[in-house]
C-alpha positions as CSV (number, residue, x, y, z in Angstrom):
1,X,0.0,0.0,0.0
2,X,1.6,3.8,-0.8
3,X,1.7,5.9,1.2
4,X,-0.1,9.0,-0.5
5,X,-2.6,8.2,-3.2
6,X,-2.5,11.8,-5.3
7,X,-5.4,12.4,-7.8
8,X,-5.1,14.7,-10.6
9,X,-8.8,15.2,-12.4
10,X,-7.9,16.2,-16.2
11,X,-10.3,18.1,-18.1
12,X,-9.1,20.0,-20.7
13,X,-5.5,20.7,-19.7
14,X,-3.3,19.3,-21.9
15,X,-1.4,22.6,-22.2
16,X,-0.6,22.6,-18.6
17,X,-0.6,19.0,-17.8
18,X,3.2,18.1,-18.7
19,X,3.8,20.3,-15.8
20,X,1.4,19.5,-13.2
21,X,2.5,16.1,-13.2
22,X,6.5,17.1,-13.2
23,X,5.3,18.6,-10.5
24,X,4.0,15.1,-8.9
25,X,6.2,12.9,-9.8
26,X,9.2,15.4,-8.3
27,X,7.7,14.7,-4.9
28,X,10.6,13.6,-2.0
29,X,8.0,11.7,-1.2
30,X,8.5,9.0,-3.3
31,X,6.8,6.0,-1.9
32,X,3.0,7.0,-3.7
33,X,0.5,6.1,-6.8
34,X,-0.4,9.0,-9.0
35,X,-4.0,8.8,-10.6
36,X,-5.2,10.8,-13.5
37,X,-8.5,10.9,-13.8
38,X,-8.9,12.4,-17.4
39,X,-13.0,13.4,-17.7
40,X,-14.4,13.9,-20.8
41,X,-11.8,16.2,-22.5
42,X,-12.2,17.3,-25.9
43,X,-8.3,18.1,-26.7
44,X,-5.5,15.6,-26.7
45,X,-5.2,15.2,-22.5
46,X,-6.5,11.4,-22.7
47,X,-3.7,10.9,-25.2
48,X,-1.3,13.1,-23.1
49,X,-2.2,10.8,-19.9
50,X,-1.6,7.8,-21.5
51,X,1.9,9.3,-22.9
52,X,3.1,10.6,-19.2
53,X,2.0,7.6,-17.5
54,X,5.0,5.5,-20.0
55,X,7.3,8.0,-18.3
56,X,6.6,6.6,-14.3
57,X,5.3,3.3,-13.2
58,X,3.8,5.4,-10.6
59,X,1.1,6.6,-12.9
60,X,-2.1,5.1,-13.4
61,X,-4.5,6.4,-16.3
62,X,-8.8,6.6,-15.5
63,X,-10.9,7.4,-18.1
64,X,-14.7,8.8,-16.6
65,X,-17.4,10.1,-19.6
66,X,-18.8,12.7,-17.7
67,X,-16.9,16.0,-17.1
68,X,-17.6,17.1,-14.0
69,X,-14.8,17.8,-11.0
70,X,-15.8,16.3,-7.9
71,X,-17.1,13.2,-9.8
72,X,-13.3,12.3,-10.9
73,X,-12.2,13.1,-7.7
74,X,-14.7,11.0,-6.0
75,X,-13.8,8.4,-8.8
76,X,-9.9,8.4,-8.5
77,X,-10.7,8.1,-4.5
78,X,-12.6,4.6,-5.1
79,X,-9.5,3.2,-7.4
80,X,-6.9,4.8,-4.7
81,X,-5.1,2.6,-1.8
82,X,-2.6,4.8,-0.8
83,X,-2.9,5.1,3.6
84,X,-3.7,9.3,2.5
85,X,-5.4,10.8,-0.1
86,X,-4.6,14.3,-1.5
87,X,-5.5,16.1,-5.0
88,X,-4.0,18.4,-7.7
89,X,-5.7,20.3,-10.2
90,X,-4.0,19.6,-13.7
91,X,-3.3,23.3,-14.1
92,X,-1.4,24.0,-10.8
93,X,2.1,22.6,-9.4
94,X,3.1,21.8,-6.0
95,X,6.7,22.0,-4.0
96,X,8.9,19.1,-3.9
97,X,8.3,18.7,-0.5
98,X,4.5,19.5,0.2
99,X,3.7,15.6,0.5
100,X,6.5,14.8,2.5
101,X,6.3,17.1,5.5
102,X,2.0,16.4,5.5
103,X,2.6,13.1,5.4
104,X,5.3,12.9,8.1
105,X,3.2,15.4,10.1
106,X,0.0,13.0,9.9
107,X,1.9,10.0,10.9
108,X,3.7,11.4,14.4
109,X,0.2,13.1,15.6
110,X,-2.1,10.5,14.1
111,X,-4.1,13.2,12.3
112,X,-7.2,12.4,10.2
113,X,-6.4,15.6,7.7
114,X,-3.7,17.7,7.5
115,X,-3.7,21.4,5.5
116,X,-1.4,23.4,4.3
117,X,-1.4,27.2,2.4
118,X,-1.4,28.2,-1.3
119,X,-0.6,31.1,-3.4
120,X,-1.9,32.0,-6.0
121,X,0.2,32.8,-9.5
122,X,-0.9,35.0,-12.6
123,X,0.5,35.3,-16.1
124,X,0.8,38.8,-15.7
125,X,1.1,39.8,-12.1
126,X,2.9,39.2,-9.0
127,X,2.0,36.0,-6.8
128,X,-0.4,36.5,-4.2
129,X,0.1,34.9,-0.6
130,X,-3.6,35.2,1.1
131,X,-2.3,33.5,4.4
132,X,0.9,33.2,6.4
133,X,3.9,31.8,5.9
134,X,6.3,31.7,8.6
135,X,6.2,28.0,8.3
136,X,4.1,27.4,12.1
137,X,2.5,24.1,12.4
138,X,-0.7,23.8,14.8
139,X,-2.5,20.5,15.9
140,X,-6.4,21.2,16.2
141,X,-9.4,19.5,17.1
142,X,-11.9,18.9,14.8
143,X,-13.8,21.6,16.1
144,X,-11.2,24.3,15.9
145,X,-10.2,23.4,12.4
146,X,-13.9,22.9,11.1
147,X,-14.4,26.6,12.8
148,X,-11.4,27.8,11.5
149,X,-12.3,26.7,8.3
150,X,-15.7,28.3,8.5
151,X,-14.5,31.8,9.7
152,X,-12.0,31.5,6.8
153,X,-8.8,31.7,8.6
154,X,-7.3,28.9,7.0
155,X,-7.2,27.6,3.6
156,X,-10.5,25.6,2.3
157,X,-9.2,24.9,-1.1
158,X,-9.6,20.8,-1.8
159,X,-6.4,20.6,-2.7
160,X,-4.2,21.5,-0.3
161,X,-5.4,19.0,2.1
162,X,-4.1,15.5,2.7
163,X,-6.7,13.1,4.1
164,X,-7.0,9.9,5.4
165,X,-8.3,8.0,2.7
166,X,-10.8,6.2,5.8
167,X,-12.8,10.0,5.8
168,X,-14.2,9.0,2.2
169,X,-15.7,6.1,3.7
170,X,-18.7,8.4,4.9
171,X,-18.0,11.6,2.9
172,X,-17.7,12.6,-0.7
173,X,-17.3,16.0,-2.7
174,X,-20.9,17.0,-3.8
175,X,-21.2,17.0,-7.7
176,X,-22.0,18.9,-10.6
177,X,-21.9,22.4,-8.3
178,X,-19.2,25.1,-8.3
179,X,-17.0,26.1,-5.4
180,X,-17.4,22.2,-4.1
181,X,-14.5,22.9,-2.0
182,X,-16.5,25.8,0.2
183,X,-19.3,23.2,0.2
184,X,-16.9,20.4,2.0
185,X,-13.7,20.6,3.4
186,X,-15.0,21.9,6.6
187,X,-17.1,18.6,6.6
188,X,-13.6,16.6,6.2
189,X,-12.0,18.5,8.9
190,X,-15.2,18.1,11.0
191,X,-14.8,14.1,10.5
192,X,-10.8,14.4,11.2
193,X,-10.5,14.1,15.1
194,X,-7.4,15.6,14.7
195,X,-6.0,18.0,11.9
196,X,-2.8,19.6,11.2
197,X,-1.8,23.0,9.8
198,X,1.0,24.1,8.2
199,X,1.8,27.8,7.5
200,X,3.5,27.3,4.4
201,X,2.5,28.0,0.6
202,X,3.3,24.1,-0.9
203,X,0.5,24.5,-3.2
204,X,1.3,27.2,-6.5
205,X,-2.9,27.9,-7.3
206,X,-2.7,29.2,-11.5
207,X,-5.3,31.5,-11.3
208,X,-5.8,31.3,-15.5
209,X,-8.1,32.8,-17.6
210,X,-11.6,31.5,-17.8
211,X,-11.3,29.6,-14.5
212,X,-14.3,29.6,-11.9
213,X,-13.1,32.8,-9.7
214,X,-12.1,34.7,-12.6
215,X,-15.5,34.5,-14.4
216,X,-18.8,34.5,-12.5
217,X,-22.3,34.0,-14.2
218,X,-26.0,33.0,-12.7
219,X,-24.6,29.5,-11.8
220,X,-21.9,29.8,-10.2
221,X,-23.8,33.0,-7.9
222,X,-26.3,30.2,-7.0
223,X,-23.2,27.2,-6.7
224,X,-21.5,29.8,-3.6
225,X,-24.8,30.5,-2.6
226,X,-25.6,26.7,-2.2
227,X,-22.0,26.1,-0.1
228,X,-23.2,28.8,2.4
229,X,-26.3,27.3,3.0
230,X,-24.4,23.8,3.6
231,X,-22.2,25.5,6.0
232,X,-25.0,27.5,7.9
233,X,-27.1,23.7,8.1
234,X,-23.7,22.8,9.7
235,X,-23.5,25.5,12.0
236,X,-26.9,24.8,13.3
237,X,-27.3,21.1,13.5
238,X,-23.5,20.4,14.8
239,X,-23.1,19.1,18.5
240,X,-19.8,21.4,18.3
241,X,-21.9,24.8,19.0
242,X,-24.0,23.8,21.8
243,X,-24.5,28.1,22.5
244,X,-25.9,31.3,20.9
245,X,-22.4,32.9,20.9
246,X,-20.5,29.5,19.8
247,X,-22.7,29.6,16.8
248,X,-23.1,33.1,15.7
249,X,-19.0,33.3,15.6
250,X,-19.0,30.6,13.1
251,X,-21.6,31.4,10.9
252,X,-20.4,35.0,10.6
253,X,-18.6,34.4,7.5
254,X,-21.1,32.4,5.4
255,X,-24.1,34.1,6.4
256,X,-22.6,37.5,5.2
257,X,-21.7,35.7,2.1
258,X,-25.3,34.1,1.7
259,X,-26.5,37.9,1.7
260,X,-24.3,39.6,-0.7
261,X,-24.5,36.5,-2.9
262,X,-28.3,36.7,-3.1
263,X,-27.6,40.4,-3.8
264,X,-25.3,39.5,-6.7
265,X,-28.3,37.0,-8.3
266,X,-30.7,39.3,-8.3
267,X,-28.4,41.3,-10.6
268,X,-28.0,39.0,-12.5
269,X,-31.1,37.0,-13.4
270,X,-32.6,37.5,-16.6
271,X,-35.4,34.4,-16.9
272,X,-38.6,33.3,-14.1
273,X,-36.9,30.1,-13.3
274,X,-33.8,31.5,-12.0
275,X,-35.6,34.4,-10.6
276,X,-37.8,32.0,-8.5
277,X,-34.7,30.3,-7.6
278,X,-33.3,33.2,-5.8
279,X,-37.0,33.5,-3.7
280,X,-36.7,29.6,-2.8
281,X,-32.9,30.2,-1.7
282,X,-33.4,33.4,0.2
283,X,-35.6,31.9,2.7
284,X,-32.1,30.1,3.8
285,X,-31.2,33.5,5.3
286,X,-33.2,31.8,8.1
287,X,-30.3,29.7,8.9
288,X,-27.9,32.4,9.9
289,X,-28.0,32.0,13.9
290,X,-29.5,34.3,16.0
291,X,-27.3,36.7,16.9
292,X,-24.7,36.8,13.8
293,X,-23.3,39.6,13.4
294,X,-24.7,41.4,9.7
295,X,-22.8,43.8,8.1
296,X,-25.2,47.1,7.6
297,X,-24.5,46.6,3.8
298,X,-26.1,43.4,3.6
299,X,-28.6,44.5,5.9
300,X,-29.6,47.0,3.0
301,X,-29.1,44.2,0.5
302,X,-31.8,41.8,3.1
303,X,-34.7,44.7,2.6
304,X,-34.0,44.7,-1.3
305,X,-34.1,41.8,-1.5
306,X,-37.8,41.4,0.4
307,X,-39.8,44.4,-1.9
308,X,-38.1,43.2,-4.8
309,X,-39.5,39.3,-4.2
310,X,-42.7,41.3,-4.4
311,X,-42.8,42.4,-7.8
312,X,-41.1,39.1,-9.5
């Protein structure tokens, strides 16, 4: 059994592929499988995968027909056997040593996830470091990672986690939605007992043109909208926030992002069915614990919301 199973879902990609997978197999961590899970590509990356995987007996080639994220992820999970699990996106690259130092981490604290930081890299600007890096490590209970996660103090981004691949035996990344990660990983870390954090950047995010942050549209409003209600349902049914206070710090972050996403829909909406969509979704703002505190913006963006419903 390897040690770290390491999925790479490959959509699309075969521009940046070559070096995703340098990336991989570079790893001083050299005892893992390497899964590319190519989904429904219409350029060469099937041919690519099968071309790379002659390069390392490491590499194992999966072939899904729908193209769709979380289900090759979810896929590559049920071929893995590696003892961890951990994902790359087939645009982005990692440091040699990212696997390595999680992997050594999770094995001397017994840790059911462990996450590091990211930065993000542009063609045309300077790379961006959204979280710290002077290289701290913290052990955490589930609680006070799954809260962290939710306040956004540490990085939620799929991959840079490594996970017990056990985790997956109750838990999977929702399909066919958007922002997936914002709708799970504080699940994961919830299920963890015990998680690690590293404040160090091992994961290089390409932040390229056309990719989901970059571009937003009706969907992928409704997809962030979605993950917030998730989180809130969370919040509120969890036997980790057993007060008021406990839960209103930890749905601070989503429920001001339900708000000003529900704001951004209603700009946006242009037919009846998504417009009714919106007046299904904002009844969620019911979720937000009492006593969370609103921003006076979304506040303003709340009453909108409510005389506008009126008139669709």
């Amino acid at each position: 059994m390897p040690k770290v199973s390491i999925i790479i879902p490959v959509h699309n990609t075969a521009e940046y592929l070559e070096k995703c997978v340098a990336s991989v197999t570079a790893q001083t961590l050299t005892d893992t499988e390497i899964i590319l899970v190519e989904n429904a590509s219409t350029d060469n990356s099937l041919e690519l995968c099968h071309q790379i995987a002659l390069t390392d007996k490491r590499i194992k080639v999966l072939h899904i027909d729908e193209a769709d994220l979380s289900t090759a992820r979810n896929t590559g999970v049920e071929m893995a056997s590696g003892e961890y699990v951990g994902f790359v996106d087939s645009d982005d690259t990692i440091h040699p040593e990212m696997y390595e130092h999680m992997y050594s981490l999770a094995k001397e604290h017994n840790l059911g996830l462990v996450d590091c930081n990211f930065y993000c890299t542009y063609d045309n600007k300077p790379n961006k470091y959204p979280y710290s890096q002077d290289g701290k490590v913290t052990i955490l209970s589930a609680k006070e990672a799954a809260t962290l996660n939710l306040r956004e103090k540490i990085s939620r981004v799929v991959c840079t986690m490594l996970y017990k691949r056990s985790l997956f035996e109750t838990l999977k990344f929702p399909t066919h939605m958007y922002y997936e990660d914002r709708a799970s990983t504080f699940l994961f870390m919830a299920a963890a007992q015990r998680v690690g954090i590293i404040n160090k950047a091992y994961y290089a995010y390409y932040q390229r043109t056309g990719s989901i942050n970059r571009s937003k549209n009706f969907r992928k409003y409704r997809d962030y909208a979605l993950a917030d209600c998730r989180r809130l349902q969370f919040v509120n049914e969890s036997d980790f926030y057993t007060t008021r206070k406990e839960r209103a710090n930890a749905a601070y972050k989503s429920g001001n992002a339900l708000i000003r996403t529900l704001g951004h829909m209603v700009a946006c909406a242009k037919t009846k069915e998504e417009k009714a969509e919106i007046a299904r979704l904002s009844h969620n703002v019911a979720l937000i614990p009492q006593g969370t505190a609103i921003a006076l913006k979304q506040y303003a963006i709340l009453l909108y919301i409510k005389i506008w419903r009126r008139f669709i």
